[in-house]
N, C-alpha and C positions, 0 to 999 in steps of 0.2 A: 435599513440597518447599515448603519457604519464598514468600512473595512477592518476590520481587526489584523492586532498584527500576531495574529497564533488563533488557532482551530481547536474550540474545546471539546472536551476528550469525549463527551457522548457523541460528537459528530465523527469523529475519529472509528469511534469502535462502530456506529452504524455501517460507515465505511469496509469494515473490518469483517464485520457479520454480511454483509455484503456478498465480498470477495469468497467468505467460508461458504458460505450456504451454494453461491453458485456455482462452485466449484464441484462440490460432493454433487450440485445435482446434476451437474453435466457429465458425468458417470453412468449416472441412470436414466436418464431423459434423452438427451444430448448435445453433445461436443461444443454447440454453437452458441449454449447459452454462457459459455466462456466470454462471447462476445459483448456480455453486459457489463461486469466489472472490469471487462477491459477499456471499452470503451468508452464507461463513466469515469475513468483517473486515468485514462490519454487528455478526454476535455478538463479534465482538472488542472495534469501538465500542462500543457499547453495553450488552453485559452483563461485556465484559474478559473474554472465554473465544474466543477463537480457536483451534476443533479443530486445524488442522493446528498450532502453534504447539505445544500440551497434547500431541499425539500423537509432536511431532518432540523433546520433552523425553526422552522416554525414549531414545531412538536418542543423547544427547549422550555422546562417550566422557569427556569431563572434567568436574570440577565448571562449572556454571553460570557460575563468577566468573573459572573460567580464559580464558574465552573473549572476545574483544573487547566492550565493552556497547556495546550500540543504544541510545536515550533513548527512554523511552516513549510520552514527549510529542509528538516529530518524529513515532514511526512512528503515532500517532492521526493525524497531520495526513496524514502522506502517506497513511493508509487511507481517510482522507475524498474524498482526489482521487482515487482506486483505484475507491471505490464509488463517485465521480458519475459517472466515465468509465464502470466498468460496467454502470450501473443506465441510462444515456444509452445506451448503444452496443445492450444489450437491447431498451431500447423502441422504439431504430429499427430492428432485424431483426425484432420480432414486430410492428411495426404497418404493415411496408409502405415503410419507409422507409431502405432499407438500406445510401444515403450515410451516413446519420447513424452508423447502428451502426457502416460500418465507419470513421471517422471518430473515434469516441472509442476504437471498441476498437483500431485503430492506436495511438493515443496510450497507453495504456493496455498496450501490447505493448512499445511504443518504451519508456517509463517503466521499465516493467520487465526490459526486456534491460540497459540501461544501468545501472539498478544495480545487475544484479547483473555488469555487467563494473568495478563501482566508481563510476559519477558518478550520484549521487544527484537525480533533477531536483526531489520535490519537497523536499527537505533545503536544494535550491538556493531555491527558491523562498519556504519557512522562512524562512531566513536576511535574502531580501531584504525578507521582510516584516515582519521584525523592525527589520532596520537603518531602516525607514520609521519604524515604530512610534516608534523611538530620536531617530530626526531629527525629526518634531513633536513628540515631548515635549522638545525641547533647545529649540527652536523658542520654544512655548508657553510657557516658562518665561523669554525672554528676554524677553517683550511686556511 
């Protein structure tokens, strides 16, 4: 299969369901299965191989381009806030400090339920940092 330039949306929310499910269960089980969905969208960051994503490919009934596209650039950003909340939420279950864990890994829960009921927080938060980005360069240019 080709590279594609965007990630369609059923691999996205697998990803998504992913992240939810392993979070809640590292609550009850534990702390260290945080280190699944972190460590499957560190290798997505960084080497652009995210197992579940490569494994949920085959499971697609349609071609790739049938399916709604995700930007690949948003979903890097929003795996970045994905992994500081879960790599935060880890270090405070295993060092003792387990407001913090549960602190990010909430957030990191809440993140990920809401997208995948549709509102994207950090797509939301993309956006606003763009529009920023936009307003000092309109800014900058009138000095």
């Amino acid at each position: 299969m080709s590279k594609l330039p965007f990630i369609p949306r059923p691999l996205v929310r697998a990803n998504q369901w992913t992240i939810f499910i392993f979070t809640i269960a590292s609550w009850f089980i534990s702390p260290w299965l945080l280190a699944v969905p972190l460590l499957v969208n560190l290798s997505g960051l960084l080497f652009n191989y995210n197992p579940i994503i490569k494994i949920g490919r085959r499971f697609l009934k349609k071609k790739p381009s049938d399916y709604i596209p995700e930007d690949i650039t948003q979903q890097k950003f929003n795996s970045v806030i994905a992994i500081t909340c879960l790599a935060l939420g880890l270090i405070g279950f295993t060092t003792g400090l387990p407001v913090i864990g549960y602190v990010f890994t909430i957030m990191v829960a809440s993140a990920s339920s809401l997208a995948l009921l549709g509102f994207c927080v950090g797509c939301f938060i993309f956006f606003q940092l763009n529009q920023l980005r936009y307003k000092l360069k309109k800014n900058e240019v009138k000095v």
